[in-house]
C-alpha positions in Angstrom: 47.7 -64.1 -5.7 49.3 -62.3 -2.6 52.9 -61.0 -3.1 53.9 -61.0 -6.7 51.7 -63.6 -8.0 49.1 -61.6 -10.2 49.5 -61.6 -14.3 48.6 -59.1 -16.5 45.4 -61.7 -18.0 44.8 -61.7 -14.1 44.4 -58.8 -13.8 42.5 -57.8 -16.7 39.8 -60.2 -15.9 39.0 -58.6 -12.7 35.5 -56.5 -12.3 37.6 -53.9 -10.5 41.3 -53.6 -9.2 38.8 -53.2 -5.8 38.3 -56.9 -6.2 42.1 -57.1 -5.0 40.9 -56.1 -2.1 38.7 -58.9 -1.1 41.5 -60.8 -0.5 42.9 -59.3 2.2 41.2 -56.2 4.2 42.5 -53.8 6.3 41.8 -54.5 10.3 39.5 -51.2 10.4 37.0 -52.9 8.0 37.4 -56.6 9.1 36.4 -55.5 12.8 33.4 -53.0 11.4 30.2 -55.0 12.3 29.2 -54.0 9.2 32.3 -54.0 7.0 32.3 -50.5 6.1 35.1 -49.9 3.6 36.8 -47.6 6.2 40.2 -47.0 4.1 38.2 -45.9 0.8 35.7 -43.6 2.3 38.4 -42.0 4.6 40.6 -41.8 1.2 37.9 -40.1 -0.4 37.4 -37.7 2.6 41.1 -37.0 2.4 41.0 -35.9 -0.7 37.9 -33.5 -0.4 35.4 -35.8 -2.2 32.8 -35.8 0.4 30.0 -37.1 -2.0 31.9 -39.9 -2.6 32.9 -40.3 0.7 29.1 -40.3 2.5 28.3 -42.3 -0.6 31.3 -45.0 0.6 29.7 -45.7 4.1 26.4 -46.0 3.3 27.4 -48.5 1.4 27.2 -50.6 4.1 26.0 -48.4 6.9 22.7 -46.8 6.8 23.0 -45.1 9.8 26.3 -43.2 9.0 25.1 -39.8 11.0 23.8 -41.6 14.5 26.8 -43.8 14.2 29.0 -40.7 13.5 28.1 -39.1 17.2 28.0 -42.8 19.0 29.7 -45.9 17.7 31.9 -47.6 19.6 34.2 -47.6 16.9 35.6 -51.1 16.9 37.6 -49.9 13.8 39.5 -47.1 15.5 39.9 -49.7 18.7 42.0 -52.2 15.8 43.5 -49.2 13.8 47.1 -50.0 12.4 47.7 -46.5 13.2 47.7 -47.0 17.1 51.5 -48.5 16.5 52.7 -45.6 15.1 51.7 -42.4 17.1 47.6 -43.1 17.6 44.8 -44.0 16.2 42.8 -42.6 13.1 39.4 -41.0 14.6 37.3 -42.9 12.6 34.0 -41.4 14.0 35.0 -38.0 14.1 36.1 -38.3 10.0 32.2 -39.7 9.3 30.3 -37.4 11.5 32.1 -34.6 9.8 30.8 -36.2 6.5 27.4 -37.4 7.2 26.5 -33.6 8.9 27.8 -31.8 6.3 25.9 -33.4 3.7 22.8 -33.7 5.2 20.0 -36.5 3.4 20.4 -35.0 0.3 24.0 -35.5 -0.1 24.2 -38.9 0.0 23.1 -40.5 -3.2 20.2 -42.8 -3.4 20.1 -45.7 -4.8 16.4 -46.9 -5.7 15.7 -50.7 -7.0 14.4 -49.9 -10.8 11.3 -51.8 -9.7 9.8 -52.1 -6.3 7.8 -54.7 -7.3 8.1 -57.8 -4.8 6.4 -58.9 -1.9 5.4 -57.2 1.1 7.0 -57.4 4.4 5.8 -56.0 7.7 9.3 -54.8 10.4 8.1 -54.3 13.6 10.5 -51.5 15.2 12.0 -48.2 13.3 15.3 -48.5 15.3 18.7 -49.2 13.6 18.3 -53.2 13.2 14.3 -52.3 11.4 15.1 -48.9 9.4 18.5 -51.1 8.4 16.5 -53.8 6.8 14.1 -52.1 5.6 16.8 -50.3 3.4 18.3 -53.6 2.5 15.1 -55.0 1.8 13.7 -51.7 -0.6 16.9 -52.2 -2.5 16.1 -56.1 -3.3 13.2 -54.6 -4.7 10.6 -55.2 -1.9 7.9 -53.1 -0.8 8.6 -52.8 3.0 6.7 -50.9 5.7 8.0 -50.1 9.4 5.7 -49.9 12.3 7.3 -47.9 15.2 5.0 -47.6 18.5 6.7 -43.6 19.0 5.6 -40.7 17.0 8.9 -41.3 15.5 11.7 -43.2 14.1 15.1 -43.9 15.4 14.7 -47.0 18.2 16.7 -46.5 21.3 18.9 -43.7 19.7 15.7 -41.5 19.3 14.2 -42.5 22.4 16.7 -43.3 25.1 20.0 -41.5 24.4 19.8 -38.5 25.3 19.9 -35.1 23.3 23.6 -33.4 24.5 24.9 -37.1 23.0 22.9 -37.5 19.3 20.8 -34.3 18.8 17.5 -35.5 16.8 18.3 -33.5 13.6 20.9 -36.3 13.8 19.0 -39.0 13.7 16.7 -37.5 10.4 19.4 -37.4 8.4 19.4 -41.4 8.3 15.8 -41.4 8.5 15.5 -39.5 5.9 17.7 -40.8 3.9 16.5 -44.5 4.4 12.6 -43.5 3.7 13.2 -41.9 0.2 14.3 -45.2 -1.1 10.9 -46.4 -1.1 10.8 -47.7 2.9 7.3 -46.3 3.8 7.4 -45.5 7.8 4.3 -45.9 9.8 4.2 -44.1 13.3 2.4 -44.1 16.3 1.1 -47.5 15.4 2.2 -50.6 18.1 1.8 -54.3 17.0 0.2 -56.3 19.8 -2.2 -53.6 20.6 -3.1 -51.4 17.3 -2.9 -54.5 15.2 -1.5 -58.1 15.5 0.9 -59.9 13.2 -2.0 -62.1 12.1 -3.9 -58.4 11.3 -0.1 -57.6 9.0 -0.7 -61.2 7.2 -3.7 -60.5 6.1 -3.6 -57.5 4.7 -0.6 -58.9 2.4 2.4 -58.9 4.1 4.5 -62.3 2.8 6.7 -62.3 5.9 7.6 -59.8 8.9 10.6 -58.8 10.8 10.5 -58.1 14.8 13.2 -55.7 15.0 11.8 -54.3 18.1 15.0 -54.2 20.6 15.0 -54.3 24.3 12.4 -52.2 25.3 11.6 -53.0 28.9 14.0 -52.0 31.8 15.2 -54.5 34.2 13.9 -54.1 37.9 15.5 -55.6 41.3 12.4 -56.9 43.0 14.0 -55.0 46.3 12.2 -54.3 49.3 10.9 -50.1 48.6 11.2 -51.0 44.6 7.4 -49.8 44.1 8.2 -46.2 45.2 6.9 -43.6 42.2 11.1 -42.3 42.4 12.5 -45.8 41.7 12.5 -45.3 38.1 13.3 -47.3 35.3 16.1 -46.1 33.0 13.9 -46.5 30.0 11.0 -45.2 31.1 13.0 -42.1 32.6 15.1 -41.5 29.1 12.5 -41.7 27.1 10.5 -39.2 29.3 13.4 -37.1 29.0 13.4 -37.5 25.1 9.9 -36.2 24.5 9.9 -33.7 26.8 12.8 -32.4 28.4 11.5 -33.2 31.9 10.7 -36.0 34.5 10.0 -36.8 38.0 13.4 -36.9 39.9 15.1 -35.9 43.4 17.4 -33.9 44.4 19.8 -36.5 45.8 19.9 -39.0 42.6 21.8 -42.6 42.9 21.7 -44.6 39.2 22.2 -48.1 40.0 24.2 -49.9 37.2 27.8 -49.5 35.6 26.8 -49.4 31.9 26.5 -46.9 29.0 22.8 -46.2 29.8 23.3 -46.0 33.0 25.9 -43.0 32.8 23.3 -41.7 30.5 20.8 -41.9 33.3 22.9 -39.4 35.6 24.1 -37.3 33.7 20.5 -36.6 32.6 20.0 -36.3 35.9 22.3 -33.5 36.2 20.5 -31.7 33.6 17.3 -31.8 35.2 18.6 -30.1 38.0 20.0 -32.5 40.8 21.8 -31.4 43.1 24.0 -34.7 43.7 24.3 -37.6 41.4 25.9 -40.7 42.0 26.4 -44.4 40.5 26.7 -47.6 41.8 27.6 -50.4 40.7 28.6 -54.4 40.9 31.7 -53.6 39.0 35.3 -52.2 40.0 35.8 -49.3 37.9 37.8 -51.2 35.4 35.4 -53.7 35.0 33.0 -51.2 33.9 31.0 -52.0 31.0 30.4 -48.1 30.3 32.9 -46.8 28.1 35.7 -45.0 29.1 35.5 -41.8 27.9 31.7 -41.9 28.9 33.4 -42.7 32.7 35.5 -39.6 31.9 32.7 -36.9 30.9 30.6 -38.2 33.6 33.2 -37.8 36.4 34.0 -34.2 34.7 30.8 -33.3 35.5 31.1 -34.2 39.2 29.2 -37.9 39.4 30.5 -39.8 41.4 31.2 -44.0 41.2 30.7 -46.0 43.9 32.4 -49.0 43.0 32.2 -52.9 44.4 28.1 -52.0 45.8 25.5 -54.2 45.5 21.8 -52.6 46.7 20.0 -54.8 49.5 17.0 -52.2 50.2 15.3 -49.0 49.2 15.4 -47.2 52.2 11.8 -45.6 52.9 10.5 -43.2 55.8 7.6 -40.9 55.5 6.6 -42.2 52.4 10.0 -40.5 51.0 13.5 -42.3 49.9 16.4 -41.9 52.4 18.9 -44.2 50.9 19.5 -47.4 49.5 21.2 -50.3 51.8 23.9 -51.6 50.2 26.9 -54.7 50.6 30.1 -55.1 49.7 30.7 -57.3 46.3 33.9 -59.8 46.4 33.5 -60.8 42.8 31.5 -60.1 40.4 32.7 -63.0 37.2 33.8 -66.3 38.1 37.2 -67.8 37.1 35.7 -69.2 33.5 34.6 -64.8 32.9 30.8 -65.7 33.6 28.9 -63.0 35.3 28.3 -64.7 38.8 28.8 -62.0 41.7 29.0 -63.1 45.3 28.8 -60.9 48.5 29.9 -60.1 52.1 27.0 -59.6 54.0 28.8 -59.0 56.8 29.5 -55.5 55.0 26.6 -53.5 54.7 26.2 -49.7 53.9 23.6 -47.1 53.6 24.2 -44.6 50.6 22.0 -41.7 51.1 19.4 -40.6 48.2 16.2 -39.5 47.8 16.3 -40.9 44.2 16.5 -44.0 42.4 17.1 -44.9 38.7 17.4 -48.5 38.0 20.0 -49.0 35.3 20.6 -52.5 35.6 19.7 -53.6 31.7 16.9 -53.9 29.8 14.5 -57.3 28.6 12.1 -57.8 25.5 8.6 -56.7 25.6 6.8 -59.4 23.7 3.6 -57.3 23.6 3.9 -57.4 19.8 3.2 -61.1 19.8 0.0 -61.3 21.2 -2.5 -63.5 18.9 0.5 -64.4 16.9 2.3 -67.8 16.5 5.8 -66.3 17.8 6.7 -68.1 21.0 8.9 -67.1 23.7 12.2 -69.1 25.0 12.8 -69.6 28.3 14.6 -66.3 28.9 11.7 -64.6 27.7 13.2 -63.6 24.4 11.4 -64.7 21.3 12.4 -68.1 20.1 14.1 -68.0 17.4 17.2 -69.8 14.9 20.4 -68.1 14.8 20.7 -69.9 11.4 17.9 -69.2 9.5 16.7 -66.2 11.9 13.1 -67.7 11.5 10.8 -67.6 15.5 8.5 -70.5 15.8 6.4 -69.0 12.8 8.5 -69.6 9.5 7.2 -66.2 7.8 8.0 -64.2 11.3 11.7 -63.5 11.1 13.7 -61.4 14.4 16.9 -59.4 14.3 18.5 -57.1 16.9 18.6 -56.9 20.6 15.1 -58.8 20.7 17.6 -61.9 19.9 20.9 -60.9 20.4 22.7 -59.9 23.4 22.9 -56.2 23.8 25.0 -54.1 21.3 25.1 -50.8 19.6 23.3 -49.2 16.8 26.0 -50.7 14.1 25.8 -54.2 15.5 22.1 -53.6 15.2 22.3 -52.8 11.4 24.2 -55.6 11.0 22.0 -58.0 12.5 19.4 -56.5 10.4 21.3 -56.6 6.9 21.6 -60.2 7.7 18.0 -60.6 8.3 17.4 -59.2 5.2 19.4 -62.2 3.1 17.5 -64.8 5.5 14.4 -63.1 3.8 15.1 -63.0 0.6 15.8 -66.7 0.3 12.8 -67.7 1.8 11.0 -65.3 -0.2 12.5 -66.6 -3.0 11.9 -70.5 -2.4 15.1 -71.5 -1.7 16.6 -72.8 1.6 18.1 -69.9 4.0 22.1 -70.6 4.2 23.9 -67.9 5.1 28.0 -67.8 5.0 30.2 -66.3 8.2 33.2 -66.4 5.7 35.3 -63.0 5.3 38.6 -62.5 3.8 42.0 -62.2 6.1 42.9 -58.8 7.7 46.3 -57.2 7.4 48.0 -57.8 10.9 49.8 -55.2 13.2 52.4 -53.2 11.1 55.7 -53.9 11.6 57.9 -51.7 13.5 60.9 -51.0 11.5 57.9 -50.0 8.9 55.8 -48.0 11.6 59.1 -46.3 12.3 59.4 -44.6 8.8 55.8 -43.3 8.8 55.5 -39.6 9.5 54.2 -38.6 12.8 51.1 -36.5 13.0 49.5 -35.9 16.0 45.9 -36.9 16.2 42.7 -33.4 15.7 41.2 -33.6 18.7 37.4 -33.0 18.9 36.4 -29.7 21.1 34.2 -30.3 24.3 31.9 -27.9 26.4 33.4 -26.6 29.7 31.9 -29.7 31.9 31.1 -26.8 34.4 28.8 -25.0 31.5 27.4 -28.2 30.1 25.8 -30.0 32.5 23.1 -27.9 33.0 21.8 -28.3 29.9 21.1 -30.9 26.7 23.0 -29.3 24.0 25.6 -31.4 22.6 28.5 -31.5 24.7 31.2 -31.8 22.0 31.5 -30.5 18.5 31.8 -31.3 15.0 35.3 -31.1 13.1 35.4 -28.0 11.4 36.5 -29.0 7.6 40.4 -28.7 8.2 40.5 -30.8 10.8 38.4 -33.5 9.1 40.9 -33.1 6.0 43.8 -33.4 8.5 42.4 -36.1 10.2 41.6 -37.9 6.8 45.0 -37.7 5.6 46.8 -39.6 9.1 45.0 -43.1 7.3 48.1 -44.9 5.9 45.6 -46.6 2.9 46.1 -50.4 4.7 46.1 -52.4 2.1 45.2 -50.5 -1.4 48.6 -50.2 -2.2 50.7 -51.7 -5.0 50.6 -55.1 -7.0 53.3 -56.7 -9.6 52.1 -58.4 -12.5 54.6 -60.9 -12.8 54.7 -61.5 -16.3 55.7 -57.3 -17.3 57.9 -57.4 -14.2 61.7 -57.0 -15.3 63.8 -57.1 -12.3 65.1 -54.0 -12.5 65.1 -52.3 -9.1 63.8 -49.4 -9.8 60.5 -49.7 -7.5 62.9 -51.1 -4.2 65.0 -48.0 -5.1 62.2 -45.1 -4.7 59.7 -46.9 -1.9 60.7 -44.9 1.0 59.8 -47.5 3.2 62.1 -49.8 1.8 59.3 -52.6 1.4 59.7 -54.4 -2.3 62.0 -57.8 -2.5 63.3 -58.2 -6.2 64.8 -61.5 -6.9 63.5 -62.7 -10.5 60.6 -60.2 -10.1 59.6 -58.0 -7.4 57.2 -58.7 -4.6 55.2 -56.2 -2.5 54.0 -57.2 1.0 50.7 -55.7 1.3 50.9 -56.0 5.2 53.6 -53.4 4.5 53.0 -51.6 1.7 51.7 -47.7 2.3 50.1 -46.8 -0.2 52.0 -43.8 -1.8 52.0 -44.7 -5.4 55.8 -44.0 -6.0 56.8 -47.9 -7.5 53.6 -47.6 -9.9 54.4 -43.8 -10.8 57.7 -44.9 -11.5 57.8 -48.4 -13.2 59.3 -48.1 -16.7 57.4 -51.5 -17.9 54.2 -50.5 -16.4 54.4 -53.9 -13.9 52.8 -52.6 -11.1 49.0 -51.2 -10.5 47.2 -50.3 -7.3 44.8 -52.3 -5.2 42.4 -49.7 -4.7 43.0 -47.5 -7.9 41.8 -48.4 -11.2 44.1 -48.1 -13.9 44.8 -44.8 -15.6 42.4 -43.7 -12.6 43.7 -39.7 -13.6 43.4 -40.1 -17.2 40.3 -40.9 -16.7 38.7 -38.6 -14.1 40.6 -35.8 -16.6 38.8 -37.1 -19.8 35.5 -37.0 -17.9 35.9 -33.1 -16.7 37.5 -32.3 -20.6 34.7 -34.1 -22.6 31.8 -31.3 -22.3 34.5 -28.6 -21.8 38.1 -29.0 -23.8 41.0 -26.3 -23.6 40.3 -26.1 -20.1 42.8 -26.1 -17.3 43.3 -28.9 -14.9 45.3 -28.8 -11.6 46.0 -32.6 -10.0 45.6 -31.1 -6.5 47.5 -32.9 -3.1 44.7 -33.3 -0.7 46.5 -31.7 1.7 45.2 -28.4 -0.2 41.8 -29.8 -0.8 39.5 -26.7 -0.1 41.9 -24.4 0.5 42.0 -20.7 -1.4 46.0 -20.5 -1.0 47.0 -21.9 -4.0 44.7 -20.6 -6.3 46.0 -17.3 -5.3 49.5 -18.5 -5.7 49.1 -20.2 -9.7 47.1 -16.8 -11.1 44.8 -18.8 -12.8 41.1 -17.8 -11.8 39.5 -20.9 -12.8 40.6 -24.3 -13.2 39.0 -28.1 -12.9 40.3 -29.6 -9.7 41.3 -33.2 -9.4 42.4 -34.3 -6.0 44.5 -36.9 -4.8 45.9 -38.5 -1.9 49.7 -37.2 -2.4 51.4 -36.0 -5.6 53.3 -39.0 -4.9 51.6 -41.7 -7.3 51.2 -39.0 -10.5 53.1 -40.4 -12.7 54.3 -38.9 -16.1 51.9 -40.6 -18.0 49.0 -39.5 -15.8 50.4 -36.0 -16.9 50.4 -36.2 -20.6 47.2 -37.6 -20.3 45.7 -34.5 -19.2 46.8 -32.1 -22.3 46.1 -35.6 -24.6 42.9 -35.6 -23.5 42.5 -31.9 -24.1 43.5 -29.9 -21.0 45.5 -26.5 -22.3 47.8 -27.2 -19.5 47.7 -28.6 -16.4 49.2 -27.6 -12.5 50.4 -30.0 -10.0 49.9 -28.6 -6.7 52.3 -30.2 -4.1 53.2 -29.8 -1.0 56.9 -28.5 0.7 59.3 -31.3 1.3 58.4 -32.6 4.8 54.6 -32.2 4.9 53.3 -34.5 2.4 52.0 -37.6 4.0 54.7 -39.8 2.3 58.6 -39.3 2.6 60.2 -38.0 -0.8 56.6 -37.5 -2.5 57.8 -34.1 -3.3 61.7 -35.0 -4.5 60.3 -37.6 -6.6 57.5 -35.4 -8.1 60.0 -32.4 -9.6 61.6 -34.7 -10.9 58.9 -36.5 -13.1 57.4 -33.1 -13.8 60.8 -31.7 -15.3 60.8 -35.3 -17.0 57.1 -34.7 -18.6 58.2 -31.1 -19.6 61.4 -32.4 -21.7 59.0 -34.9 -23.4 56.0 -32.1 -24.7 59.2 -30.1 -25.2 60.6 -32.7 -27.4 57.4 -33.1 -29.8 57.3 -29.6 -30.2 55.1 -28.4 -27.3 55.7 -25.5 -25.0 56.9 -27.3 -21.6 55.2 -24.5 -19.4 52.1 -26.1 -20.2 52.8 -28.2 -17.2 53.8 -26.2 -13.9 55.0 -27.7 -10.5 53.7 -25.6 -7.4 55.0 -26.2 -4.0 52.7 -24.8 -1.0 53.0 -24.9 2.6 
């Protein structure tokens, strides 16, 4: 059905023009562990509908607030954008839109009944709280047990406050519970109560969801000293309290996230030096790069290439740790295999150690159980049916899968969810990898057409002020730069479809694409690897051949009959996003109250979708555009005049004032 191949009968059998989109997605939701619907909630967002768009990603992400102030955003990383000036900031867009509207803005979405069986998750963190969304939906009763005196996993416990503030994290929390997930703290499995204990009193299955909760230690000569700490057990001390045991003279051993976590807690809690070291050269980090950044902002230093030998000890205090040269840390087939030069051995000076290394199960929570470990000391367990060694005991997260982030968490957890529903259900657990295509890289002489906008940055504290404290050290969008932001997206692929059998030939939509993109031999086709988005071909189709992948039909007309049906003779104004918000043009039309409708560009309102509006009752109705040049699309604002003088000459024509329709242009 790809390029010209869809009927009208086609096309009328589909649930929702949406569907068009399963075909083919856009790179930013293909490479979402999740598969958020990135281009629809950041269309939404664009166009000021911030309901719609919080409602949009969680969809498929429960955690939309934590994951707004800490994903690794593997959708940005593959956005089409980067080829044309740089990438959309994906994050920045969804934190703006899951802070401002708090738990109460999103909508929830409660099963009618609750009525199923019972199941038990071990571990509030993303993976846990994730499924037990998932699982409230299907209409099961779940309950979380989480060890803390709150919920949140890792991101509550171990990242630390100037990264994901805890008001943060109880927007999700929040959120989650009130669909029915009943949360049960300060309780630990293993110790409070076993998993035979949760059987017992009902539960039909359980979920460990409990993460890696144990920090890696080097068994080093002078590793038992109280100020060799481990990174967990020193984060999470932070977490509760602000405060821990440390030195003056701190060294962090490790290269990853956590570990620049580690010092530049450190930092906060007064030391005077901080320093990491690690295996790694610097590019073969595994912390991120702008992590890297901040931290070396802040004045921590890397000591790259180091592999620790000793903790130095005299006087029952740390002096240093011995350390030796590192020749290679991954072997030529990329496994991690380091080998050293003894011969090169160094003493780094400290009086501090935080063992950041990586972190292991703690398979407390199977005590008295049937839940066997593997020989790696992770729980046993099928990647398949994600069943451990006791059928009604499923696992999910970092307790089974190699370490990830919170949105790979949720989607481990989401899949757990399906595993449990089938074998609640009595059938056998088969779950499908399959996902549509993604749109590839967009092609340059398309890319070269797109309007250049450079990219909002976020704000950060002045490194010198922040690292004495745990505020957050960067800031939220404020609401014109998330609208700007919003509006760089360049819709990949929700733009246009022909239906074959209405398509005459004619041109018309290769003649006002400004990118040039339709091919008409018998009938047009529309590349959707191409195609932007902007609406003009549908807008200005005179047999009505061609409708958009992501808009339903007569998507105005109907959002207008919905505002006009409790409240006819109203005005409407079809608003360009670019002014969603904004006071300006209200001053500039003198009209002190009007229903908005906003949308992406003026560039896809067509004439029909403007008759619609005083058909469906609307005393008349403003199009608020932007000046030539700053509407997303090339000759949006050319082609609009000219349809609005065209829908004027029509009312005209029957008799109607033509001022009942006005064109304003704004800056």
């Amino acid at each position: 059905m790809r390029d010209g191949s869809l009927t009208s009968k086609q096309y009328a059998e589909l649930a929702s023009p949406a569907d068009l989109m399963q075909r083919e997605w856009a790179p930013c939701r293909y490479h979402c562990p999740v598969h958020a619907d990135v281009r629809a909630y950041i269309e939404h967002a664009a166009a000021g509908r911030f309901g719609a768009a919080i409602d949009t990603i969680r969809d498929n992400l429960p955690f939309a607030a934590i994951c707004g102030r800490i994903c690794h955003h593997p959708c940005e990383a593959n956005c089409r954008r980067e080829d044309v000036d740089s990438a959309l900031a994906i994050r920045e867009v969804k934190r703006f839109v899951a802070e401002l509207q708090g738990a109460k803005g999103s909508t929830v979405r409660k099963a009618a009944k609750q009525d199923k069986a019972k199941v038990a998750i071990i571990g509030a963190g993303p993976a846990g709280m994730a499924a037990a969304l998932d699982l409230a939906k299907l209409g099961y009763r779940p309950t979380v047990f989480e060890k803390f005196p709150f919920a949140g996993g890792i991101p509550a416990t171990a990242i630390p406050k100037y990264r994901l503030p805890r008001e943060v994290i109880q927007i999700d929390i929040d959120w989650i519970c009130a669909h029915g997930v009943e949360l049960v703290t300060g309780v630990e499995i293993g110790k409070d109560k076993s998993i035979e204990q949760l059987k017992a009193e009902g539960f039909s299955a359980v979920l460990v969801a409990a993460g890696l909760a144990k920090s890696r230690m080097l068994p080093l000569p002078g590793a038992d000293h109280p100020l060799v700490r481990p990174v967990l057990d020193f984060l999470q001390e932070i977490s509760l309290t602000e405060k821990s045991a440390i030195g003056q003279d701190v060294l962090v051993i490790g290269g990853g996230n956590v570990a620049v976590d580690a010092a530049r807690s450190a930092l906060r809690l007064g030391a005077k030096r901080v320093r990491m070291m690690c295996l790694e050269a610097e590019a073969e980090m595994p912390a991120w790069e702008w992590e890297r950044t901040e931290a070396r902002e802040e004045g921590i230093d890397f000591i790259n290439r180091r592999g620790p030998v000793e903790i130095l000890v005299k006087s029952g205090k740390i002096t240093g740790v011995k350390a030796r040269k590192v020749t290679r840390v991954f072997d030529e087939n990329k496994r991690f295999n380091p080998q050293y030069d003894d011969g090169d051995v160094t003493t780094v000076e400290c009086d501090c150690v935080v063992m950041a290394i990586g972190q292991m199960a703690d398979l407390g929570f199977a005590r008295g159980s049937n839940v066997k470990a593997d020989a790696r000391g992770r729980v046993e367990f099928s990647p398949v049916t994600f069943q451990t060694s006791d059928p009604a005991v499923f696992a999910c997260g970092e307790i089974v899968t190699p370490p990830g982030s919170a949105v790979e968490a949720c989607a481990s957890g989401q899949r757990a969810v399906k595993a449990i529903d089938l074998f609640l259900s009595g059938r056998a657990i088969r779950l499908s990898d399959e996902l549509p295509p993604f749109i590839g890289k967009i092609a340059p002489a398309v890319g070269e057409k797109v309007r250049q906008v450079p990219r909002n940055k976020v704000a950060t504290a002045d490194a010198a002020g922040r690292k004495s404290s745990f505020e957050p050290v960067d800031f939220n969008y404020v609401e014109a730069a998330a609208l700007c932001e919003a509006r760089r997206c360049m819709g990949c692929g929700g733009g246009a479809e022909v239906l074959v059998d209405k398509c005459a030939g004619c041109l018309t939509c290769l003649r006002v694409c400004p990118f040039g993109i339709p091919k008409v031999a018998d009938v047009a086709t529309i590349d959707s690897a191409l195609c932007q988005a902007c609406g003009m071909c549908a807008a200005e189709c005179p047999n009505n051949a061609i409708v958009s992948r992501s808009k339903p039909a007569r998507d105005l007309a109907t959002r207008t009959a919905a505002i006009l049906k409790d409240k006819p003779g109203q005005v409407i104004a079809y608003i360009c996003g670019q002014h969603a918000s904004a006071e300006k043009w209200k001053a500039i039309t003198e009209v002190p109250e009007v229903n908005e409708v906003y949308v992406t560009s003026t560039a896809g309102i067509s004439v029909n979708d403007m008759l619609s509006a005083l058909v469906n009752g609307a005393s008349s109705l403003l199009v608020i555009a932007c000046h030539e040049g700053a509407d997303r699309y090339p000759n949006a604002v050319g082609r609009i005049r000219a349809r609005v003088m065209q829908a004027k000459s029509l009312i005209q024509e029957a008799g109607l004032n033509g001022e009942r329709i006005k064109l304003f242009e704004l800056a």
